[in-house]
FIKOLZA-1660 file (N, C-alpha, C; in steps of 0.1 Angstrom, whole numbers, plus 5000, padded with zeros to 4 digits):
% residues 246
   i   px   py   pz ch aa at
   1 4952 5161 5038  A  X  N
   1 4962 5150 5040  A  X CA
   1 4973 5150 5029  A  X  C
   2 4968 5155 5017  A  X  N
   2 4974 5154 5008  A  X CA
   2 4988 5161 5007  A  X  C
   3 4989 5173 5015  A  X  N
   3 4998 5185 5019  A  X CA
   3 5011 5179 5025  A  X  C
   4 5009 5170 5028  A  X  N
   4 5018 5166 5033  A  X CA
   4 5034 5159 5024  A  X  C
   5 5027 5163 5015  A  X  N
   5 5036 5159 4999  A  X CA
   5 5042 5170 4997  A  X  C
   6 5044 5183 5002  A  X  N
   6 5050 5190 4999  A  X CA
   6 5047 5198 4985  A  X  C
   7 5039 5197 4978  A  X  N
   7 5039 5204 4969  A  X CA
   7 5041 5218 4963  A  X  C
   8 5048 5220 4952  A  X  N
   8 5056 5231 4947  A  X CA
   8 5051 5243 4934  A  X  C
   9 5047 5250 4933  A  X  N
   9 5047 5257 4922  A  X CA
   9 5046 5269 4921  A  X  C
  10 5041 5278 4909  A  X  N
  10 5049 5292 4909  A  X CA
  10 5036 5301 4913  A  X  C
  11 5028 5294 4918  A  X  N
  11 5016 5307 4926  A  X CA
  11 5006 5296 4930  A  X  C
  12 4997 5301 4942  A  X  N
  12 4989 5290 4950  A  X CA
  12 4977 5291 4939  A  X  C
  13 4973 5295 4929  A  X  N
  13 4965 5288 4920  A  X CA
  13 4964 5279 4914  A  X  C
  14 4974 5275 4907  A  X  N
  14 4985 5264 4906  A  X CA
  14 4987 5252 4914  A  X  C
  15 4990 5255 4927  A  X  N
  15 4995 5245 4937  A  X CA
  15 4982 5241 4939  A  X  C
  16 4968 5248 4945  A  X  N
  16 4954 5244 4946  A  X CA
  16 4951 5231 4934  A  X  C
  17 4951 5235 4926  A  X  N
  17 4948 5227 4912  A  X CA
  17 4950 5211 4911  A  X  C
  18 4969 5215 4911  A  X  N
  18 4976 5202 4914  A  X CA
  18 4972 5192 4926  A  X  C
  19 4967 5196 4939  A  X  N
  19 4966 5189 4947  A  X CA
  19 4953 5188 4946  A  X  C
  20 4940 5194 4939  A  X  N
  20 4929 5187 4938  A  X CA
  20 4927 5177 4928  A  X  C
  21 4936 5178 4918  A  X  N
  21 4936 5165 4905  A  X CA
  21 4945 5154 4915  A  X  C
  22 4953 5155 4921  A  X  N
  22 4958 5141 4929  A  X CA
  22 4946 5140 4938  A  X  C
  23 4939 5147 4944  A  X  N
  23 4929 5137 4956  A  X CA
  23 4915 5130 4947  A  X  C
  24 4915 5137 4936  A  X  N
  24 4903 5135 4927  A  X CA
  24 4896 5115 4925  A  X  C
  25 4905 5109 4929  A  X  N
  25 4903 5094 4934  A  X CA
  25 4898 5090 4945  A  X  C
  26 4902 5100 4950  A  X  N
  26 4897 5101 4968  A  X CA
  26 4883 5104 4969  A  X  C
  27 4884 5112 4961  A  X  N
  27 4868 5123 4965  A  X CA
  27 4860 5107 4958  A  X  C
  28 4863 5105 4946  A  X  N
  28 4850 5094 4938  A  X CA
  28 4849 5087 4951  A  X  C
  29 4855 5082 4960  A  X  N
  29 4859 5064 4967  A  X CA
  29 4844 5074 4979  A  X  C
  30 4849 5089 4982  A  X  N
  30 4838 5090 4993  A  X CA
  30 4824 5093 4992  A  X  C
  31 4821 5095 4979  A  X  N
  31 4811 5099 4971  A  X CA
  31 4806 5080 4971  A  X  C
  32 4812 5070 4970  A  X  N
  32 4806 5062 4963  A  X CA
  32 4795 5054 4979  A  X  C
  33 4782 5045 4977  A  X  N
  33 4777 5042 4984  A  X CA
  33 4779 5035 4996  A  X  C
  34 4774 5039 5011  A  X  N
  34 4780 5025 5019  A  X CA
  34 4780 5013 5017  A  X  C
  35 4786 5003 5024  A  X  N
  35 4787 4985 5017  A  X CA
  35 4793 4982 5032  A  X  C
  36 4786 4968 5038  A  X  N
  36 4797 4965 5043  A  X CA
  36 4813 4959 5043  A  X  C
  37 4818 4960 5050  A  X  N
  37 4840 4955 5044  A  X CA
  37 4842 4942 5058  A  X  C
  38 4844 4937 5048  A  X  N
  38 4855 4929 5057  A  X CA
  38 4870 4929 5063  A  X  C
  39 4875 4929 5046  A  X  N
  39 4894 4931 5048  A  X CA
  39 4898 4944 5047  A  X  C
  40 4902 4947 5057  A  X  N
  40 4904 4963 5051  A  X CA
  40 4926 4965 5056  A  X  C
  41 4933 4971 5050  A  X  N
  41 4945 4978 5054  A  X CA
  41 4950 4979 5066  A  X  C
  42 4957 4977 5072  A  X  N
  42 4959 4982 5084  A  X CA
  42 4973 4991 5084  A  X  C
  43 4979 4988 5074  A  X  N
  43 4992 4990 5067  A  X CA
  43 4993 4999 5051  A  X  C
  44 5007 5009 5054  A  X  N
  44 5002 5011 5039  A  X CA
  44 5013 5003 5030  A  X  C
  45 5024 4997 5035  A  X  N
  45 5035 4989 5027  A  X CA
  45 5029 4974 5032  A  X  C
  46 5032 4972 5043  A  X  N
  46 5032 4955 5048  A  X CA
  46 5017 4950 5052  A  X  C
  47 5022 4938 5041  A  X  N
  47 5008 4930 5039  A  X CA
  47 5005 4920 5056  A  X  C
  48 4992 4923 5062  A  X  N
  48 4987 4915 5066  A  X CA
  48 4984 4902 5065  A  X  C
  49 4979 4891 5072  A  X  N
  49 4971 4876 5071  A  X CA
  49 4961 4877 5063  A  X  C
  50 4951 4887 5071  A  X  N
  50 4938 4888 5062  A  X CA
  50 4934 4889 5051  A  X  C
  51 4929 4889 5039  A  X  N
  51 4927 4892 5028  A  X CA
  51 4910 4888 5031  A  X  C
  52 4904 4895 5016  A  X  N
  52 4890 4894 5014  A  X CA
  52 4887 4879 5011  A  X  C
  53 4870 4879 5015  A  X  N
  53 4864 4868 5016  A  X CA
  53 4862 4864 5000  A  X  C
  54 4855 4850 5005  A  X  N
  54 4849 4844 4991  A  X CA
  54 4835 4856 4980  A  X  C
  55 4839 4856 4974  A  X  N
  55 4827 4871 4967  A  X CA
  55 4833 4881 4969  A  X  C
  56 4839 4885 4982  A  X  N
  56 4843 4899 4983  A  X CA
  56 4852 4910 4974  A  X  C
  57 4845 4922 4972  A  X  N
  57 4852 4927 4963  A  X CA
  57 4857 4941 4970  A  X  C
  58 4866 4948 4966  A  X  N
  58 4872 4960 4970  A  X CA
  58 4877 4964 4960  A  X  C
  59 4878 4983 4952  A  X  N
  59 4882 4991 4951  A  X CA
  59 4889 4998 4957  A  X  C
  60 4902 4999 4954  A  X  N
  60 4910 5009 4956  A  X CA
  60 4920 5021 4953  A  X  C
  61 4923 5029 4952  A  X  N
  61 4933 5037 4950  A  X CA
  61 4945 5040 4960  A  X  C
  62 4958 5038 4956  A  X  N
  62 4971 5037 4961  A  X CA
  62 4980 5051 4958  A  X  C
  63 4982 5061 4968  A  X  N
  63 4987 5069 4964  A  X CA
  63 5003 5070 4969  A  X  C
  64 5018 5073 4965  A  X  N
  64 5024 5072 4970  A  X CA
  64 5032 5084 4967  A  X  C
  65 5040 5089 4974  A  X  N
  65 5049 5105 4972  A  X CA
  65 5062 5098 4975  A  X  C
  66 5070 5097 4967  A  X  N
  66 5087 5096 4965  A  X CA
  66 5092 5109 4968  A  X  C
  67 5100 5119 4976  A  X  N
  67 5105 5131 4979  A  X CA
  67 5118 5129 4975  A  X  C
  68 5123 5112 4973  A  X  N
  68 5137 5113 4967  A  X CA
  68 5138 5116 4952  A  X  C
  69 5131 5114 4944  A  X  N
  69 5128 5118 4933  A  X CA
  69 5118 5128 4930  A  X  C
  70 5109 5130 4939  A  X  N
  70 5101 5142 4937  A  X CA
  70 5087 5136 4925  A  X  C
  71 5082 5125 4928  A  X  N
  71 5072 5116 4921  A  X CA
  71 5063 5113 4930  A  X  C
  72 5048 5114 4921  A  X  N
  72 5035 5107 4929  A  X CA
  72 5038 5089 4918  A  X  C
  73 5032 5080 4928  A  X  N
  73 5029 5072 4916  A  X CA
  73 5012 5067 4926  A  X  C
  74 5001 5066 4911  A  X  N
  74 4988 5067 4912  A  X CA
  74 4983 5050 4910  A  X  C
  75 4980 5043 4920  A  X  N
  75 4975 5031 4916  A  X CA
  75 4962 5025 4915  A  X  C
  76 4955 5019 4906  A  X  N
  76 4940 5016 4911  A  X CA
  76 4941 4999 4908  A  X  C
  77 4936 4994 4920  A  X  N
  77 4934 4978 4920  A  X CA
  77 4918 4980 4920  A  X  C
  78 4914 4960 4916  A  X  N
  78 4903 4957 4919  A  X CA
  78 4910 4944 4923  A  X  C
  79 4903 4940 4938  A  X  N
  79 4907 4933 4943  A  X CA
  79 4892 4921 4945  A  X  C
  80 4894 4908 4941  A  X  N
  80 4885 4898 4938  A  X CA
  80 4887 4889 4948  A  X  C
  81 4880 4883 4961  A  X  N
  81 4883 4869 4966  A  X CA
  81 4873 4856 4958  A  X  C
  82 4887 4851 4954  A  X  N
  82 4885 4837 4949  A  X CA
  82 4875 4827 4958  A  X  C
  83 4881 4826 4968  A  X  N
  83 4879 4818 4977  A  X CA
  83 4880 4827 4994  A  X  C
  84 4880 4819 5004  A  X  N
  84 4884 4825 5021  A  X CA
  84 4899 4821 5019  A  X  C
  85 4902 4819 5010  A  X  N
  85 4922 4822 5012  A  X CA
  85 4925 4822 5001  A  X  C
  86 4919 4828 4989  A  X  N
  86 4923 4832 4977  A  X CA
  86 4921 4842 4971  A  X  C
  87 4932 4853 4966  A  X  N
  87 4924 4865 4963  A  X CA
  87 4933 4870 4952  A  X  C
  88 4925 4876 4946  A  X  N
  88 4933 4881 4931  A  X CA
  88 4928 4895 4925  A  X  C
  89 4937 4906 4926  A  X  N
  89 4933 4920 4922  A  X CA
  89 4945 4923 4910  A  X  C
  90 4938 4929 4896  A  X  N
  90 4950 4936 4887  A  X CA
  90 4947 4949 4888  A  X  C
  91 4961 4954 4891  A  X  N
  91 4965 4969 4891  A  X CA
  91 4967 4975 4876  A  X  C
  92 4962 4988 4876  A  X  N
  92 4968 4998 4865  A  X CA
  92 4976 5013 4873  A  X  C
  93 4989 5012 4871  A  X  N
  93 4999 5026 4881  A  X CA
  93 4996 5034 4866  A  X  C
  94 4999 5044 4872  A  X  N
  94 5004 5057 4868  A  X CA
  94 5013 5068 4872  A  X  C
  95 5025 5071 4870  A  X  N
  95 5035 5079 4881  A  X CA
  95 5033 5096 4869  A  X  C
  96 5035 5108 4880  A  X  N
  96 5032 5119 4878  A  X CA
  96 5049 5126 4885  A  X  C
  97 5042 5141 4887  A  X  N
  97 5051 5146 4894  A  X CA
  97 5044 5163 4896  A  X  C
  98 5055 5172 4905  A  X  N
  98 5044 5179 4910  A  X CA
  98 5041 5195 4895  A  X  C
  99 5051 5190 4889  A  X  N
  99 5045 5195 4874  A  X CA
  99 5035 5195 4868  A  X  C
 100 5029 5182 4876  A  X  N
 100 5011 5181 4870  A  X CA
 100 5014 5168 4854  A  X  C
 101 5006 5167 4852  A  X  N
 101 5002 5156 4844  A  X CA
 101 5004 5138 4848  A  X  C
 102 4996 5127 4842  A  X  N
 102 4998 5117 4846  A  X CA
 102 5004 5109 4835  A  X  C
 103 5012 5098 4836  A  X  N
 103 5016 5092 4825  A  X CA
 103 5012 5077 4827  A  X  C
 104 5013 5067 4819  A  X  N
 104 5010 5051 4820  A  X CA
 104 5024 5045 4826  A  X  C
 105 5025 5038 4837  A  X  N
 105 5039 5033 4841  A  X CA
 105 5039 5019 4839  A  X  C
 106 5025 5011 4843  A  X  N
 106 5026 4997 4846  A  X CA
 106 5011 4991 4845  A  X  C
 107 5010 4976 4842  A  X  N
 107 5000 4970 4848  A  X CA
 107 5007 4958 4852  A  X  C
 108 4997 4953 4867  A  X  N
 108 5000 4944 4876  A  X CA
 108 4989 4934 4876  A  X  C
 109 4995 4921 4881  A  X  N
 109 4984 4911 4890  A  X CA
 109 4989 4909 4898  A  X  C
 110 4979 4907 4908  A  X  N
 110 4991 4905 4925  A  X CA
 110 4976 4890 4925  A  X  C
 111 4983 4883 4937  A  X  N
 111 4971 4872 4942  A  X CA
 111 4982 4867 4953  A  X  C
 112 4970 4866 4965  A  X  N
 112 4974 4868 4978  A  X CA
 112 4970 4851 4984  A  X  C
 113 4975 4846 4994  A  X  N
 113 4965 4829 5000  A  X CA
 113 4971 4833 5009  A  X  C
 114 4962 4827 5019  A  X  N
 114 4965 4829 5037  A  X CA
 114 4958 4809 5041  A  X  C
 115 4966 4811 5048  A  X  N
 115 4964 4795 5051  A  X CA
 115 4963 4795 5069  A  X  C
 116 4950 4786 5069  A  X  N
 116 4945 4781 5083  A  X CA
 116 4934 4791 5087  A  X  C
 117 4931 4798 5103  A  X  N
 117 4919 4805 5103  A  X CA
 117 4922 4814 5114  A  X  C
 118 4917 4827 5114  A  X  N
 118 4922 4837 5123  A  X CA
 118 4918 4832 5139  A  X  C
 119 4927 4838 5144  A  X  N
 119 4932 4834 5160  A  X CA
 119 4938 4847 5163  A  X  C
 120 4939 4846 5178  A  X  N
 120 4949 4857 5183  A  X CA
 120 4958 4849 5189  A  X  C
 121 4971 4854 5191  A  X  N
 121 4975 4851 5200  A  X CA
 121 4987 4838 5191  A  X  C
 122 4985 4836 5178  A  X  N
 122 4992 4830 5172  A  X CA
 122 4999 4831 5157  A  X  C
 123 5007 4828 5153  A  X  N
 123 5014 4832 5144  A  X CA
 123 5003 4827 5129  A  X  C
 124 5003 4836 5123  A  X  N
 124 4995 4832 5111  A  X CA
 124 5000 4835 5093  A  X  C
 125 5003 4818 5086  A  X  N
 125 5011 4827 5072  A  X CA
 125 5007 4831 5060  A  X  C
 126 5007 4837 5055  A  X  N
 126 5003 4838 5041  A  X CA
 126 5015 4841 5031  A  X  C
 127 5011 4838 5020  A  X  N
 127 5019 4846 5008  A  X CA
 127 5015 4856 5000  A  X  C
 128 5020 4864 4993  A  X  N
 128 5019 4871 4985  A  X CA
 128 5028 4871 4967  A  X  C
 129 5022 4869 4955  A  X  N
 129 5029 4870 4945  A  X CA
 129 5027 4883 4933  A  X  C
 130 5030 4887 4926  A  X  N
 130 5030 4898 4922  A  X CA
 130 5034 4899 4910  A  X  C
 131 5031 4900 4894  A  X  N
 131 5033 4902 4882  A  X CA
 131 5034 4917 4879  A  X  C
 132 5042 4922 4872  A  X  N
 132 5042 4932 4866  A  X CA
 132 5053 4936 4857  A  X  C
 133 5042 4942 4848  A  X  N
 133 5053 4946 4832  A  X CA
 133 5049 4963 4832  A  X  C
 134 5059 4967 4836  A  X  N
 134 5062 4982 4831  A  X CA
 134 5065 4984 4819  A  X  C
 135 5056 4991 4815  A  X  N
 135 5064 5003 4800  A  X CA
 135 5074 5003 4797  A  X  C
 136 5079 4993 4787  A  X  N
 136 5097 4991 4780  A  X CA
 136 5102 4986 4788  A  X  C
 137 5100 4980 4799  A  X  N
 137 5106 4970 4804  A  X CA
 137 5102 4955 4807  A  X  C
 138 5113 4946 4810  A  X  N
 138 5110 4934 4815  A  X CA
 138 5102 4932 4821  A  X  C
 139 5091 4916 4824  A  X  N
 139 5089 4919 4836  A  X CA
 139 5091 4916 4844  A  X  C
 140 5080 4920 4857  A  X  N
 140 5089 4915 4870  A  X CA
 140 5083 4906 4879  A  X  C
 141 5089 4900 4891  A  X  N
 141 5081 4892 4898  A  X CA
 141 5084 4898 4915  A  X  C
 142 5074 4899 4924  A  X  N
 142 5080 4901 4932  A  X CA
 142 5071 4893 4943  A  X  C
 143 5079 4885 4955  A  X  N
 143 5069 4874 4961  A  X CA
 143 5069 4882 4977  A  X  C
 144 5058 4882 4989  A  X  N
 144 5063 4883 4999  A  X CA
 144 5060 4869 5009  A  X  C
 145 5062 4870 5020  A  X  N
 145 5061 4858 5026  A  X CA
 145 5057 4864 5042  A  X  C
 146 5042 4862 5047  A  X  N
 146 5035 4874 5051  A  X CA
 146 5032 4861 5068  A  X  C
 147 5036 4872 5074  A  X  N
 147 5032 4864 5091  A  X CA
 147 5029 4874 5099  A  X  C
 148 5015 4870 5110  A  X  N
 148 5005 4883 5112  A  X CA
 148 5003 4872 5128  A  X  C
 149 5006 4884 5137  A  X  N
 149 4998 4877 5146  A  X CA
 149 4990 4886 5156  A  X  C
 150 4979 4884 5155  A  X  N
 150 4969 4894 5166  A  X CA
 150 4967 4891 5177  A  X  C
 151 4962 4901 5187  A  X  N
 151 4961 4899 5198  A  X CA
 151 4950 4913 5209  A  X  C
 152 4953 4911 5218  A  X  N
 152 4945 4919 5229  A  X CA
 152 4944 4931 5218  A  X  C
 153 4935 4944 5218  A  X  N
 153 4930 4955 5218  A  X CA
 153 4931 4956 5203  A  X  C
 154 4928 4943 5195  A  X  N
 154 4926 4940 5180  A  X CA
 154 4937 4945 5175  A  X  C
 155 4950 4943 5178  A  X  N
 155 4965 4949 5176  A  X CA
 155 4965 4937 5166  A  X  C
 156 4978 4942 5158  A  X  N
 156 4981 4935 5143  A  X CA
 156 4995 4938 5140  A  X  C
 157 5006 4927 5145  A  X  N
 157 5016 4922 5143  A  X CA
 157 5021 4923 5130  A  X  C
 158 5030 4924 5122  A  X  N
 158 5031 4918 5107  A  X CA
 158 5043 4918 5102  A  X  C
 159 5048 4910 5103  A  X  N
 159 5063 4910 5093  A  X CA
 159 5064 4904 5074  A  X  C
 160 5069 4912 5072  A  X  N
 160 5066 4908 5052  A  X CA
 160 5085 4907 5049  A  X  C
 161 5089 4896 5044  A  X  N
 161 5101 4893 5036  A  X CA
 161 5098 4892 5023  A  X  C
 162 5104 4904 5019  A  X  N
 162 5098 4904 5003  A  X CA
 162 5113 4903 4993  A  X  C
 163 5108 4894 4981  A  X  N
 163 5117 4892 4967  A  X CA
 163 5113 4902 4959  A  X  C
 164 5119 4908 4951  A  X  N
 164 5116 4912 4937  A  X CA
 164 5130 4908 4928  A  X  C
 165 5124 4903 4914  A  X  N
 165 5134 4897 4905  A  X CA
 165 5128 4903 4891  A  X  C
 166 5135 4912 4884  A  X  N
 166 5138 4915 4872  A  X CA
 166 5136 4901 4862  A  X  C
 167 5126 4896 4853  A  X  N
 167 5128 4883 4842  A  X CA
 167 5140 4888 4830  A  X  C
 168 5152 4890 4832  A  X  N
 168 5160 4894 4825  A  X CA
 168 5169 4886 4827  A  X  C
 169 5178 4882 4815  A  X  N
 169 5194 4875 4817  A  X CA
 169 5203 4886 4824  A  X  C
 170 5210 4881 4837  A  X  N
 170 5218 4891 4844  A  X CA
 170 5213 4899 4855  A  X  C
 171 5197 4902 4858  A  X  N
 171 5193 4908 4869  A  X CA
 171 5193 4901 4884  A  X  C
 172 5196 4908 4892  A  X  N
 172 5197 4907 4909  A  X CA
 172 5183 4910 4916  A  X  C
 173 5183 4896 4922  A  X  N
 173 5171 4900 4929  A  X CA
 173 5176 4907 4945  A  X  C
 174 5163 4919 4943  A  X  N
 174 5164 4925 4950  A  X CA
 174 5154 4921 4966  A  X  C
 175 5163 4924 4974  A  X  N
 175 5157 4915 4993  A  X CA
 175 5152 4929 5000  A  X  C
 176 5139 4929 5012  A  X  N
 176 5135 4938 5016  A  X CA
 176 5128 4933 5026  A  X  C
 177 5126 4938 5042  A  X  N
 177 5119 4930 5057  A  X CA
 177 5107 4945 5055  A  X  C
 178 5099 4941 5065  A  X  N
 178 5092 4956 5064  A  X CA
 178 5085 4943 5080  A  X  C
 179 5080 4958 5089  A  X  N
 179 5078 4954 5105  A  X CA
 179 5066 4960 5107  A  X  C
 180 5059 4958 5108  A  X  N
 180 5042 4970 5115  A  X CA
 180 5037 4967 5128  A  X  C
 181 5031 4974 5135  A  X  N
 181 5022 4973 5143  A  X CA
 181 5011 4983 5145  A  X  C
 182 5003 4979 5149  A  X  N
 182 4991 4986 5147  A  X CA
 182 4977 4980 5156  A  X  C
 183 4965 4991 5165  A  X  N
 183 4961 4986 5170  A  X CA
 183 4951 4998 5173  A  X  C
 184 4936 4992 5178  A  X  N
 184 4925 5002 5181  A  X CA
 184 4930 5014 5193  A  X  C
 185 4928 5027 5188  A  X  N
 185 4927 5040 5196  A  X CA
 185 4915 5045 5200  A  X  C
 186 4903 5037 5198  A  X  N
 186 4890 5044 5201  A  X CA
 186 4886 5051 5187  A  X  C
 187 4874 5053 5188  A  X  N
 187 4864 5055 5181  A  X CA
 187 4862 5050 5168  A  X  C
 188 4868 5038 5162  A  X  N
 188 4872 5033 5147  A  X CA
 188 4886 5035 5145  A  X  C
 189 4890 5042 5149  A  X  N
 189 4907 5049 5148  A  X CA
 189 4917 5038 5148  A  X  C
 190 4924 5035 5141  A  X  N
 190 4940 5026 5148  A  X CA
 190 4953 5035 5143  A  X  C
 191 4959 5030 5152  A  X  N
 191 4977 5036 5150  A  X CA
 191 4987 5026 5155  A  X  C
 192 4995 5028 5146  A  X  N
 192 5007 5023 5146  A  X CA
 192 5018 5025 5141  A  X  C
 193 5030 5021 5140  A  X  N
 193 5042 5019 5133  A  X CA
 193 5049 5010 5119  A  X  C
 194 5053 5013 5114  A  X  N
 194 5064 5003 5103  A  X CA
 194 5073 5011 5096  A  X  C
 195 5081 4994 5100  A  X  N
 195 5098 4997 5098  A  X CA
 195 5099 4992 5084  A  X  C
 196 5104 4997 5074  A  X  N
 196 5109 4994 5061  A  X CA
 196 5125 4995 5060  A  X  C
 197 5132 4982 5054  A  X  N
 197 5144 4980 5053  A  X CA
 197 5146 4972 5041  A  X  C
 198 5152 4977 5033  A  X  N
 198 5161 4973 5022  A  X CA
 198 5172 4967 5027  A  X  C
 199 5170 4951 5024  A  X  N
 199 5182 4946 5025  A  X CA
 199 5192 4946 5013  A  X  C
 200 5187 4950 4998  A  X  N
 200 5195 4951 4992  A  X CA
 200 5204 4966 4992  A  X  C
 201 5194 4975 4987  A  X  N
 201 5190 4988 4988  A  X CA
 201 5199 4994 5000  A  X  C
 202 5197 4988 5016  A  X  N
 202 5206 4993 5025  A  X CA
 202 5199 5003 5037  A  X  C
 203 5188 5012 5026  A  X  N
 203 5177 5022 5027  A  X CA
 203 5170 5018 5043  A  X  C
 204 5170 5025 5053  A  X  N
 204 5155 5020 5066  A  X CA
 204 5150 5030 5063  A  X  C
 205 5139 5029 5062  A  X  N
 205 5126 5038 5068  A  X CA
 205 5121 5036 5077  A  X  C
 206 5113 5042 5089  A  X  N
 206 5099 5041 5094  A  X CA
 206 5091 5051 5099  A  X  C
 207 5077 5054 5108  A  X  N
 207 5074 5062 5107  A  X CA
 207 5058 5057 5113  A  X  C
 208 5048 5063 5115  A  X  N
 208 5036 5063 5115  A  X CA
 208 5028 5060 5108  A  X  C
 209 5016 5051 5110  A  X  N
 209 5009 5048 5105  A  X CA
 209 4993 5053 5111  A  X  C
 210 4980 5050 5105  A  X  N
 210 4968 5052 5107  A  X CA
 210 4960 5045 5098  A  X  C
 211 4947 5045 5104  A  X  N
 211 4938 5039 5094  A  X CA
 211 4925 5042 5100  A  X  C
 212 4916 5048 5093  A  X  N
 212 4899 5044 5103  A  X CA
 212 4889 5049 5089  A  X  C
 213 4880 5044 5093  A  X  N
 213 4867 5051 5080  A  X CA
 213 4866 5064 5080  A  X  C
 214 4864 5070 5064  A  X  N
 214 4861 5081 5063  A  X CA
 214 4848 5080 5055  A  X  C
 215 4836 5081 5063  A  X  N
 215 4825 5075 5051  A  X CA
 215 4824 5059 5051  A  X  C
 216 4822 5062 5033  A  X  N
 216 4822 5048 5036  A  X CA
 216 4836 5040 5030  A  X  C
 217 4849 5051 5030  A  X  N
 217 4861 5042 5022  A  X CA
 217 4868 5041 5039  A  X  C
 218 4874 5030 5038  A  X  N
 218 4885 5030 5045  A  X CA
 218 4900 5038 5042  A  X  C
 219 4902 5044 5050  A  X  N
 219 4918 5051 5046  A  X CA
 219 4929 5049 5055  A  X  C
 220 4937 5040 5047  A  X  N
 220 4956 5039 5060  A  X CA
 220 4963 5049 5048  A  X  C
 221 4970 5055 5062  A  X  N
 221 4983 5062 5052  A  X CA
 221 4996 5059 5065  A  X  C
 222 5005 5064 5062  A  X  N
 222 5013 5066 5066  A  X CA
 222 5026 5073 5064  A  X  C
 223 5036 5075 5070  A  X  N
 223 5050 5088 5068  A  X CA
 223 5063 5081 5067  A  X  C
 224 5070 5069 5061  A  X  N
 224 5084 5068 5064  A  X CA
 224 5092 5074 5064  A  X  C
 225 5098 5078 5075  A  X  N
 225 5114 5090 5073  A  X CA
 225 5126 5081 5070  A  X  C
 226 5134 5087 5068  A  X  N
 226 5147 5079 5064  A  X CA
 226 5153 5080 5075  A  X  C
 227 5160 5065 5084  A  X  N
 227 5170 5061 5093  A  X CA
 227 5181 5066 5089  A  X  C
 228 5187 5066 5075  A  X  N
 228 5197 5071 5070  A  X CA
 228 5198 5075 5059  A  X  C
 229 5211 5077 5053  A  X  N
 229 5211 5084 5043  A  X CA
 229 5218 5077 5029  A  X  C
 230 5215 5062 5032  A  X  N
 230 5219 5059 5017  A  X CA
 230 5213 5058 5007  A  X  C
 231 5221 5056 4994  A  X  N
 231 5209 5061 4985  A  X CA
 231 5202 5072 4980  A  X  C
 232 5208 5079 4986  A  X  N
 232 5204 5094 4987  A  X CA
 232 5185 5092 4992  A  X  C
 233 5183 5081 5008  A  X  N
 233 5175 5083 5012  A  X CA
 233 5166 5094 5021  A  X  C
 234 5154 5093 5012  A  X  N
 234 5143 5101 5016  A  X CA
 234 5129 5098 5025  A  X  C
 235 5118 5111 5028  A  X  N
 235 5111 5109 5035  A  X CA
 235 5097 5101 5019  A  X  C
 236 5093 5094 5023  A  X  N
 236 5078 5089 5015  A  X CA
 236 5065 5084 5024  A  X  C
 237 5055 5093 5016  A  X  N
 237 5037 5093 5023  A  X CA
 237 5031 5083 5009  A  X  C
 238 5027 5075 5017  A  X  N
 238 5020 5064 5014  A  X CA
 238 5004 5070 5016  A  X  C
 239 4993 5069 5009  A  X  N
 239 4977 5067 5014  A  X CA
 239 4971 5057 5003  A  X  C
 240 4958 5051 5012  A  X  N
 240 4954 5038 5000  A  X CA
 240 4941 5042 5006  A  X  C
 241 4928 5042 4998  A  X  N
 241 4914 5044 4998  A  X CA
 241 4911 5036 4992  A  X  C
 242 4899 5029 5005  A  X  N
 242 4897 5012 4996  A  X CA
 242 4879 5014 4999  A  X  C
 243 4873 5007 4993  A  X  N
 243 4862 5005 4998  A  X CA
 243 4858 4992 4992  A  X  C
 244 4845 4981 4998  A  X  N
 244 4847 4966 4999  A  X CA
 244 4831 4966 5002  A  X  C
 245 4824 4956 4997  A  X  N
 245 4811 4951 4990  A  X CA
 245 4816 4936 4986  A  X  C
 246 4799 4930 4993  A  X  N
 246 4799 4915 4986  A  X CA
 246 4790 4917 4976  A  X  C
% end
């Protein structure tokens, strides 16, 4: 899966290497015991309704490939449900490149609420808020505002309007929609779509999505290509390995 990052160097000894230290998060998540999950991804940008139960816990690893700058960045959450509509996981990123080594970029707290009780066939909202202080910089806040509606063949609707705001005198908050769909193909399997658009930025993406068990982690990834070309817009592969225990 990983290959799909394009990876570069000056002999396949080398290139072998590099792309086993990036899956090396992967391999722990399938090595680790089965559990049953409740909330699992269906998406690898746009947040669903769902989030984890009261007790529920999940591990994860977030992997993402920038081709416009030619950057992995490496994320590990623990994701805690407070309550059945309260959930709180802090991140530690780390962004690389295909040069090999990792560096410290950031740490995050995200905390997610969904309000009312799953249905099909109806619109359902949640929020999303988001802290984080990068390395020598400000920090930042970034909110989404999350509406999911399911239906026939366990399909999963989702539109995310997201803020991010710089805590700086003088910074522009930056606007962004993102569209998914997604739904069972048989055997555990789902597929789908999402649209990513920068409303500041200008940037569309979209592209394919997936998600089904591998073991016992759950895996979505996905491909945005670039609709166009601002920005000096590029192609980016998303993958996130979660696994979830009460």
């Amino acid at each position: 899966m990983l290959y799909i990052c394009h990876v570069r160097g000056k002999g396949s000894a080398v290139h072998s290497i590099r792309v086993t230290l990036a899956a090396a998060p992967l391999v722990a998540l399938l090595l680790w015991p089965s559990a049953a999950a409740a909330d699992v991804r269906h998406f690898p940008y746009t947040y669903s309704w769902h989030q984890p139960y009261r007790n529920e816990k999940e591990i994860a690893y977030h992997l993402r490939y920038l081709d416009r700058d030619n950057t992995f960045t490496h994320r590990f959450e623990f994701e805690y449900g407070l309550t059945d509509h309260l959930s709180v996981a802090p991140y530690v990123v780390f962004t690389g490149n295909t040069g090999g080594g990792w560096t410290y970029d950031a740490t995050l707290l995200e905390t997610r609420w969904n309000f009312g009780s799953r249905k099909d066939d109806v619109w359902l909202p949640a929020v999303y808020m988001e802290w984080k202080k990068a390395r020598s910089e400000p920090w930042e806040v970034e909110g989404k505002i999350i509406i999911t509606r399911y239906g026939t063949g366990e399909s999963d609707l989702s539109l995310n309007y997201i803020v991010e705001q710089l805590l700086e005198t003088g910074a522009s908050a930056h606007h962004a929609l993102s569209l998914a769909y997604s739904r069972t193909i048989g055997g555990g399997m789902r597929a789908g779509f999402e649209w990513i658009q920068g409303l500041t930025s200008r940037r569309i993406n979209a592209g394919p999505v997936f998600s089904s068990y591998v073991g016992p982690v759950w895996l979505t990834g996905g491909l945005a290509l670039p609709l166009n070309g601002v920005s000096g817009n590029r192609p980016e592969f998303r993958l996130i390995a979660s696994h979830h225990w009460f």
